[in-house]
MARKOL-949080 format. One line per field, with one value per residue (C-alpha): residue number from 1; residue in one letter; x, y, z. Coordinates in Angstrom, 2 decimals. Each point is the difference from the previous one (the first is absolute). Example, Ala and Ser with C-alpha at 12.3 -4.5 7.8 and 13.67 -1.06 7.14 Angstrom:
REM MARKOL-949080
n = [1	2]
res = [A	S]
c1 = [12.30	1.37]
c2 = [-4.50	3.44]
c3 = [7.80	-0.66]
//
This chain:
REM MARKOL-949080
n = [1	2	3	4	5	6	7	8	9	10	11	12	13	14	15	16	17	18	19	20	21	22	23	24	25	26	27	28	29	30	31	32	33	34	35	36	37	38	39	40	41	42	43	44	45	46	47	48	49	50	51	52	53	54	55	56	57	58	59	60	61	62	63	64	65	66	67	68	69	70	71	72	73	74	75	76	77	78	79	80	81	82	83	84	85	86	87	88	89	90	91	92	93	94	95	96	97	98	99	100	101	102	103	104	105	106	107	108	109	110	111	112	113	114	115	116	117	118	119	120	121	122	123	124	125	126	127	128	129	130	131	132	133	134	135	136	137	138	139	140	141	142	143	144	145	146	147	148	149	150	151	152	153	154	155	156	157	158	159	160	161	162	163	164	165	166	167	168	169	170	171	172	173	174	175	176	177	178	179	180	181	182	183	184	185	186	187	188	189	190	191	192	193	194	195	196	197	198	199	200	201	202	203	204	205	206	207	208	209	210	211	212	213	214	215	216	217	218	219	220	221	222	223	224	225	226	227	228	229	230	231	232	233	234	235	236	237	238	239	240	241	242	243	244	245	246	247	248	249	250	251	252	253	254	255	256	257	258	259	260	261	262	263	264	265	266	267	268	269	270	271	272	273	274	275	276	277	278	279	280	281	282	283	284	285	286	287	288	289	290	291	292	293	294	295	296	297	298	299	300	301	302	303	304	305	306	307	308	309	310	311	312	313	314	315	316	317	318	319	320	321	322	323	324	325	326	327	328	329	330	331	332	333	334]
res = [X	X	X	X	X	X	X	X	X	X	X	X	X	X	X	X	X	X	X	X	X	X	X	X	X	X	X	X	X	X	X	X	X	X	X	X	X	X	X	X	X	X	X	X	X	X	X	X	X	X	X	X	X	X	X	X	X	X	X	X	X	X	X	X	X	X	X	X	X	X	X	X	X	X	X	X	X	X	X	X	X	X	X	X	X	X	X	X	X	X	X	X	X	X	X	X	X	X	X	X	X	X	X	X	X	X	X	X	X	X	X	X	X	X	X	X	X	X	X	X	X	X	X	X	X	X	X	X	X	X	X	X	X	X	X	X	X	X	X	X	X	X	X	X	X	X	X	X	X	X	X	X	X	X	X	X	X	X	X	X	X	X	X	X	X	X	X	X	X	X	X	X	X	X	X	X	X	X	X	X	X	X	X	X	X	X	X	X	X	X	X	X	X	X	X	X	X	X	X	X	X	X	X	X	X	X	X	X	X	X	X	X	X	X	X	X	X	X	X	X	X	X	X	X	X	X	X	X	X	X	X	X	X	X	X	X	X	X	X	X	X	X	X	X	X	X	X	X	X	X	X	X	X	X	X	X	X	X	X	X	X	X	X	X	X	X	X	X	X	X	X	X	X	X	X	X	X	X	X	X	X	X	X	X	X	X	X	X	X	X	X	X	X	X	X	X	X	X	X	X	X	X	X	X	X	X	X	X	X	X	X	X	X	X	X	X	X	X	X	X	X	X	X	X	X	X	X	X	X	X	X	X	X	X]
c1 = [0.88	-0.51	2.23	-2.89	-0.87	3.23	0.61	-3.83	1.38	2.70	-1.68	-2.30	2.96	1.34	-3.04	0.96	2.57	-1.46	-2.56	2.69	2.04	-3.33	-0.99	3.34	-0.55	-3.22	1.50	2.86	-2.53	-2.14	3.08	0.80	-3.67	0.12	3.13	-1.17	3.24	0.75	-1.28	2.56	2.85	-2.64	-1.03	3.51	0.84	-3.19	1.54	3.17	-1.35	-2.17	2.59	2.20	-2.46	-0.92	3.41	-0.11	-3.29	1.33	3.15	-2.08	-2.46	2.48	1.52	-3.73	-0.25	3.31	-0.86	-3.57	1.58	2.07	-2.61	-2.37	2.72	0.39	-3.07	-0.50	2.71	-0.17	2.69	0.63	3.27	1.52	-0.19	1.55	-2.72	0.67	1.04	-1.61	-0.85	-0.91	-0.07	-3.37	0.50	3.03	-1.80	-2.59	2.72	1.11	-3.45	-0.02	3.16	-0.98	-3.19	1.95	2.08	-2.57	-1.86	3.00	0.64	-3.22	-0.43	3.59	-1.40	-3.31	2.44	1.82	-3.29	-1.20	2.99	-0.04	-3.45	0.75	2.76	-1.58	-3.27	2.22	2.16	-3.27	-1.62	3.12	0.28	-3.58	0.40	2.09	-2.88	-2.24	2.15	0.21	-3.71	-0.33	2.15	-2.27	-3.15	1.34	1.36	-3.80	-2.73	-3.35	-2.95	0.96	3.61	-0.77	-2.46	3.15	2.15	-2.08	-0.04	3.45	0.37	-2.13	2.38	2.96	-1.75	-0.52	3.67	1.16	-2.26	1.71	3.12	-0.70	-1.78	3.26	2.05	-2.13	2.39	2.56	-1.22	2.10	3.34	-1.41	-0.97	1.20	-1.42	0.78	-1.97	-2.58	-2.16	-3.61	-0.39	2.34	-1.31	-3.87	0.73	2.10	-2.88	-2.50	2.13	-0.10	-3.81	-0.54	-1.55	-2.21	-1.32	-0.52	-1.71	-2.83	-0.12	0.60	0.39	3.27	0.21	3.59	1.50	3.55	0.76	2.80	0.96	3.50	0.02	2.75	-0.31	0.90	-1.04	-0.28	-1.93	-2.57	-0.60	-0.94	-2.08	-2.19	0.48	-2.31	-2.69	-0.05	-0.40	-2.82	-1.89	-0.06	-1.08	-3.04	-0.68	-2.48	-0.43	0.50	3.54	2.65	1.70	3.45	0.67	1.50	-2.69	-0.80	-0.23	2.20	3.70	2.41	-2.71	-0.48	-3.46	-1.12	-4.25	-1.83	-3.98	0.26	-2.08	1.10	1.18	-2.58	-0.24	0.39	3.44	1.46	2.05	0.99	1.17	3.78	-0.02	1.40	-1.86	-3.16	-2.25	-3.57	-2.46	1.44	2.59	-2.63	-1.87	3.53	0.91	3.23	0.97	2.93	-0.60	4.21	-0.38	-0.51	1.91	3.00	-0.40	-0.76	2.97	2.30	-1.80	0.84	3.33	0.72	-1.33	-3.13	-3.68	-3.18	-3.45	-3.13	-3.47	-2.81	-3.61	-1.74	-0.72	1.46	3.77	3.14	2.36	3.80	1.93	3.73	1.73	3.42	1.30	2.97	1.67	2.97	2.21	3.66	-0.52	3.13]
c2 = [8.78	-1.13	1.64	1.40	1.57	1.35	1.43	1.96	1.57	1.07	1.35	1.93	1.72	0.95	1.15	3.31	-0.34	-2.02	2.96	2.56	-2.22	-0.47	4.01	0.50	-2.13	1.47	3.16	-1.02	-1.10	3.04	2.02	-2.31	0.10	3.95	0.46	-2.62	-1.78	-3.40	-2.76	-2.72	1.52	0.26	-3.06	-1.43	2.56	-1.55	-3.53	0.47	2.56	-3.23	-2.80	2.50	0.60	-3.86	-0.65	2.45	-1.22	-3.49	0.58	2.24	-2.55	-2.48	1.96	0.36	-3.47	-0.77	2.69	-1.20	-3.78	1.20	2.12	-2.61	-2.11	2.80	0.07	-3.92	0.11	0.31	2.28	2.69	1.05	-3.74	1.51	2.89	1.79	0.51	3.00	3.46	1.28	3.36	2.32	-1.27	-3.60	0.86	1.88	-2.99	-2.04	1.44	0.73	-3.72	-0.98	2.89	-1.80	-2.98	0.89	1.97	-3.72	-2.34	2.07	-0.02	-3.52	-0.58	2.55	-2.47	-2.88	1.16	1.42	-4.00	-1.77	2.27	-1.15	-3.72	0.07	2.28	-2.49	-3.07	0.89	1.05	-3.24	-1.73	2.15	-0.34	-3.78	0.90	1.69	-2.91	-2.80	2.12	0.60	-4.07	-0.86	2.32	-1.41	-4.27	1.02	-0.03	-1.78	1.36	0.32	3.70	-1.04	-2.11	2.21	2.50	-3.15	-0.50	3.98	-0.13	-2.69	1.71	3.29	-2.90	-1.00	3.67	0.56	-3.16	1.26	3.48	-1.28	-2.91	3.03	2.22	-3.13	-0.66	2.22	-1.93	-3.63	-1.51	0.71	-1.14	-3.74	-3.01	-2.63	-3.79	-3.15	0.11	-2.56	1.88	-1.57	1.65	3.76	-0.81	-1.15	3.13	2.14	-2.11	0.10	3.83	0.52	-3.09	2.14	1.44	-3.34	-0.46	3.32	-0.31	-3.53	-0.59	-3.45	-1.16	-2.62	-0.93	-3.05	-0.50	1.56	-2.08	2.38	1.97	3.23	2.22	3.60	2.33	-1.23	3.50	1.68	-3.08	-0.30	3.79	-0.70	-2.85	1.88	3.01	-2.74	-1.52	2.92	1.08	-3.37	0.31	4.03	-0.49	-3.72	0.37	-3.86	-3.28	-0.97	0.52	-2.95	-0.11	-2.44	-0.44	-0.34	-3.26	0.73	2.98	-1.09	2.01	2.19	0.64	1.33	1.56	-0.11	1.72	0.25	3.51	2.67	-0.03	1.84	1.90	-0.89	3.40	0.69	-3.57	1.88	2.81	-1.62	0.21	3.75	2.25	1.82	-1.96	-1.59	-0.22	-1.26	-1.93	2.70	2.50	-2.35	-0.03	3.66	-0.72	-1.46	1.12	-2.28	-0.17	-3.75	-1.56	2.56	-1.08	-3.68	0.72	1.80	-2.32	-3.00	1.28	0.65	-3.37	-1.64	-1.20	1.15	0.15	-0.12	0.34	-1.70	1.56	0.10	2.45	-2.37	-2.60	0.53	0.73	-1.89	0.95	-2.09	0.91	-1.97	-1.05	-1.01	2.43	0.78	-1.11	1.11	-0.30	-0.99	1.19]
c3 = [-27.90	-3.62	-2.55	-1.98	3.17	0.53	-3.53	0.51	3.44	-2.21	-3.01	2.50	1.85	-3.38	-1.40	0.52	-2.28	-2.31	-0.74	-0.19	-3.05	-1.78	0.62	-1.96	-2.67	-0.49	-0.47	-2.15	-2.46	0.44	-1.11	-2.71	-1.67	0.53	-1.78	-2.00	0.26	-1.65	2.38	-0.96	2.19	2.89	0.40	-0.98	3.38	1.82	-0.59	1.50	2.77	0.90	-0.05	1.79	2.65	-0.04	1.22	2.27	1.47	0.10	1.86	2.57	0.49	0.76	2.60	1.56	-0.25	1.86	2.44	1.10	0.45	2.62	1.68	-0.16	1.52	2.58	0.46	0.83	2.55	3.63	0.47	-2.42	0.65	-1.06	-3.52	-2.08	-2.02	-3.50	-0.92	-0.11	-3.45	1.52	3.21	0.58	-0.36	2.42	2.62	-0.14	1.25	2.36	1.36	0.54	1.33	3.10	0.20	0.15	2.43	1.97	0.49	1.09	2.82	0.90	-0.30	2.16	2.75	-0.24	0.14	2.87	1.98	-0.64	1.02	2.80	1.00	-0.53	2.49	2.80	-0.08	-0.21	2.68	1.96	-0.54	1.44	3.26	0.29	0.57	3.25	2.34	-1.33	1.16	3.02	0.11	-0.71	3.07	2.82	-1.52	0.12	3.91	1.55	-1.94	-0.28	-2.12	-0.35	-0.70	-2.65	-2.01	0.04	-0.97	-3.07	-0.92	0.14	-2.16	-2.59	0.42	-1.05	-2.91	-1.47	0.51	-1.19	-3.14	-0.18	-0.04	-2.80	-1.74	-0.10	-0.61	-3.87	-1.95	0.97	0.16	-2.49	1.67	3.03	-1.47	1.14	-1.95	1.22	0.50	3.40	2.00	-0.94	3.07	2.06	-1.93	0.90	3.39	1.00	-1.48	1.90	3.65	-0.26	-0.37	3.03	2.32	-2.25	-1.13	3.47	1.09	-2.86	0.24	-3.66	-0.84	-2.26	-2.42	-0.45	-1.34	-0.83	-3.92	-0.62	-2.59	-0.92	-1.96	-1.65	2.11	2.13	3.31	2.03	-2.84	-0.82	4.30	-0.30	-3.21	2.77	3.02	-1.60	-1.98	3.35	2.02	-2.73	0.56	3.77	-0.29	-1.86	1.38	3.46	0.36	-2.22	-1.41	-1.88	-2.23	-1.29	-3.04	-3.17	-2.92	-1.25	-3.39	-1.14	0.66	2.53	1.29	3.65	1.07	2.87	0.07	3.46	0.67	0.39	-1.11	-3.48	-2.92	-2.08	-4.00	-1.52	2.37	-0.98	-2.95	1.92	3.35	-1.01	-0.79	2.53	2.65	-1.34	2.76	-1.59	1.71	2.67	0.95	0.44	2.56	2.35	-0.46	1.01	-3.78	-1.51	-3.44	0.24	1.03	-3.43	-1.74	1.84	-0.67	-3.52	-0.60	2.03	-1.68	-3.12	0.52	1.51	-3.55	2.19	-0.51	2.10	-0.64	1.64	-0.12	2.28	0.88	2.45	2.98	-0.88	0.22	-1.79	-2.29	-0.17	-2.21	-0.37	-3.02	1.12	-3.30	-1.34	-3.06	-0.61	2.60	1.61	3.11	2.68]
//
């Protein structure tokens, strides 16, 4: 706030008073001209009354100066209590602040019982998403002992029910991504080709064609967090690809960027800016119903955190674009 802002706040909560040392003047004069008194010693008494009250004024606006920079600085911090307020002129000004410092205190614990209720959460899904995994792999081994037609639709179902819990769990996992980075030197060949192995059969089931040539490319990452990051574009080209192909490649004319391009149904123009958001599917997402629009967020968020980026170029029809930039900040590698 600007000081001559600060000194008219002050004026106006001391106008009261102001009023009441001019009403007294007034009168003093009034008496003065009544008695018809010599005016020399009043206004000899009207100069020092006003350099007297002057002083006074400046001293007390100094202290109101002092004592709104450390409110305001109050004010501007996150946690109130890290601070001792200045102290009360009055029993007001004290009740005030202790009025705050209940309110204060009154919040934290609501925000630690919020804390707690939330870590709580995190660890019941977590620990839910791993036992999950158990009656899958159980589920996986009945359906691979007799082959069928049946079998394998169920096979494919249940690989979809992997992939939305391999999702939660990365999900609950976001908070804490940064302790769980391991950043070294990969093969992007080795990451791709893990990403690609997993999603085989589905390639095979549709019949969707892929264009793969050796990348002959390294990259600074985290390998299990970047193999998620293709695993889900991946298993977003195949969902809303019904026939044509799918090429892998690294772009010819922006540097370290990896792209992943289907023939699928397409992206529309007005959701291109929103697709990273979470929860949004747009137009796409409401053709499968089953959408979750937590997909992109995900790889946005680990992208980001891995010093990476993605884009996307798209045309209704046509296909889709994903272009991940694998070029990082400077960072320590392990």
């Amino acid at each position: 706030m600007a000081f001559s802002s600060i000194l008219r706040a002050y004026l106006k909560g001391r106008i009261a008073s102001v009023l009441a040392g001019l009403a007294s003047l007034c009168i003093l004069a009034a008496v003065f001209s009544l008695y018809a008194l010599p005016w020399e010693p009043l206004g000899y008494g009207f100069l020092l009354t006003g350099v007297f009250v002057l002083s006074i004024g400046i001293i007390d606006f100094i202290k109101f100066y002092n004592k709104h920079t450390v409110l305001n600085r109050l004010r501007n911090s996150a946690i109130l209590s890290d601070y001792a307020f200045p102290a009360a002129q009055n029993l007001i000004e004290q009740d005030y602040q202790e009025l705050v410092k209940a309110v204060d205190d009154a919040r934290r614990k609501i925000i630690d019982e919020k804390e707690k209720d939330f870590v709580d959460m995190v660890d019941y899904y977590t620990t839910w998403a791993h036992q999950i995994k158990t009656p899958i792999a159980a589920m996986r081994l009945l359906l691979q002992s007799e082959q069928s037609e049946t079998n394998s639709e169920l096979l494919e179902q249940l690989f979809k029910v992997e992939q939305y819990v391999e999702m939660v769990l990365q999900y609950l996992r976001l908070e804490s991504i940064s302790s769980d980075l391991v950043l070294k030197e990969h093969s992007l060949d080795t990451i791709v080709k893990q990403a690609v192995r997993k999603y085989s059969n589905s390639f095979i089931r549709k019949k969707i064609k892929l264009n793969y040539a050796e990348l002959n490319h390294n990259v600074l990452t985290d390998e299990k967090w970047l193999v998620f990051v293709i695993e889900q574009i991946l298993s977003n080209a195949l969902k809303y690809t019904d026939s044509g192909e799918i090429s892998i490649y690294m772009d010819d004319e922006m540097p370290d960027t990896l792209v992943i391009e289907d023939t699928g149904i397409g992206i529309a123009e007005e959701d291109l800016p929103r697709v990273f958001e979470r929860g949004f599917t747009g137009y796409t997402g409401r053709i499968d119903k089953k959408a979750t629009g937590i997909g992109l967020f995900l790889c946005k968020q680990i992208l980001d955190r891995l010093s990476h980026t993605i884009t996307i170029e798209s045309q209704v029809g046509e296909g889709t674009k994903v272009k991940i930039g694998l070029d990082v900040i400077d960072i320590d590698k392990e």
